[in-house]
C-alpha positions in Angstrom: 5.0 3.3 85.3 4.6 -0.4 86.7 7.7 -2.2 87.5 6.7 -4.9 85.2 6.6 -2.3 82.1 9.7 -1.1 83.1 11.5 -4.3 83.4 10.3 -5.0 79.6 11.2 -1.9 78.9 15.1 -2.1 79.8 15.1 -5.6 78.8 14.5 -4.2 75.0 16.9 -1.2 75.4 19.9 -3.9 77.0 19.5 -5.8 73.8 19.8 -2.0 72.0 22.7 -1.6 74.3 24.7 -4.9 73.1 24.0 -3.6 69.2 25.2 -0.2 70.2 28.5 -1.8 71.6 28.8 -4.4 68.5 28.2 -1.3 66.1 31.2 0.7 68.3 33.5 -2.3 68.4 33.2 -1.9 64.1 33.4 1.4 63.9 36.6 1.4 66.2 38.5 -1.4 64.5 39.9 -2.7 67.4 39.5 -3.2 71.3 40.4 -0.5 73.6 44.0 -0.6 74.4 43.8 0.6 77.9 41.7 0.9 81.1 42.4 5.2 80.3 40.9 5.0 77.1 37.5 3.4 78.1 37.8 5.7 80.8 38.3 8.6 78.6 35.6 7.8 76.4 33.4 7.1 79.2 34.5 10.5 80.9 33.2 12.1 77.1 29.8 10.4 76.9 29.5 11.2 80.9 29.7 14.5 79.4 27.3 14.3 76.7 24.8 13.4 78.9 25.1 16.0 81.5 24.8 18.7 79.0 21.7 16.8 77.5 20.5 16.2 81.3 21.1 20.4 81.7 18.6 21.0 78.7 15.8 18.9 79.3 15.5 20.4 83.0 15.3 23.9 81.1 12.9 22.5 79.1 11.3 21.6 82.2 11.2 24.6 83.7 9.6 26.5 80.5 7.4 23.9 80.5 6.2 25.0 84.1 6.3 28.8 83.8 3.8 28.0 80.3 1.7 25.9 82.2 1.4 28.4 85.0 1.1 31.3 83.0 -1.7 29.1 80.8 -0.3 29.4 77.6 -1.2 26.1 76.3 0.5 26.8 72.8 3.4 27.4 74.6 3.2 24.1 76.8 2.5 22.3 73.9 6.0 23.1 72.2 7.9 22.8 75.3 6.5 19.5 75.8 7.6 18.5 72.4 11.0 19.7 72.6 10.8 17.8 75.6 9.8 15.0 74.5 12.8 15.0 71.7 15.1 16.1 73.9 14.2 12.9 76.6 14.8 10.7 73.7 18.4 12.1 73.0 19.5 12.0 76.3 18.2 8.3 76.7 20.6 7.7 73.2 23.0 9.2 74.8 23.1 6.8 78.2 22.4 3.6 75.7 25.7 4.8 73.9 27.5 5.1 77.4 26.4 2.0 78.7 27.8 0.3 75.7 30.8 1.6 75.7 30.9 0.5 79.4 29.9 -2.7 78.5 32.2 -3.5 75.8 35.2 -2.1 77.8 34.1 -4.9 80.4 34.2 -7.6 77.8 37.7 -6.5 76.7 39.5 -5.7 79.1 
């Protein structure tokens, strides 16, 4: 992808960012108390993501033993699943960088 595509790009998903950490900051009531607590919720979204990064490199690897075997039905559903699974792990980081981002504006 160009650079300049990619700059739009995560200049549209910053300003999804800074909703994602007004919509948390609601949800939650309050501001974090501590440095431990945004760290502990940023330790649980680290988490989140890993386990999302863990599937979509499985999904990966289907997707190469279909394409080698040539089973295009097969490589077709793999790179759906992929496609779905890209998208939730990209929530996922969004959702960790605002929580990292209003834990920098509180604390």
């Amino acid at each position: 992808m160009e650079r300049e595509v990619l700059m739009k790009s995560a200049e549209q998903v910053g300003e999804v960012v800074q909703g994602m950490a007004e919509g948390s900051r609601k949800r939650m009531g309050r501001e974090y108390a501590s440095a431990y607590e945004a760290w502990a919720v940023l330790a649980d979204g680290l988490e989140r993501a890993k386990s999302d990064m863990k599937e979509l490199e499985k999904l990966h690897t289907d997707l190469w033993k279909a394409t080698r075997e040539g089973n295009e039905d097969e490589v077709l559903i793999e790179l759906r699943q992929a496609g779905s699974s890209a998208t939730l792990l990209s929530a996922q980081l969004a959702a960790l960088a605002a929580e990292a981002q209003r834990a920098a504006e509180e604390l």
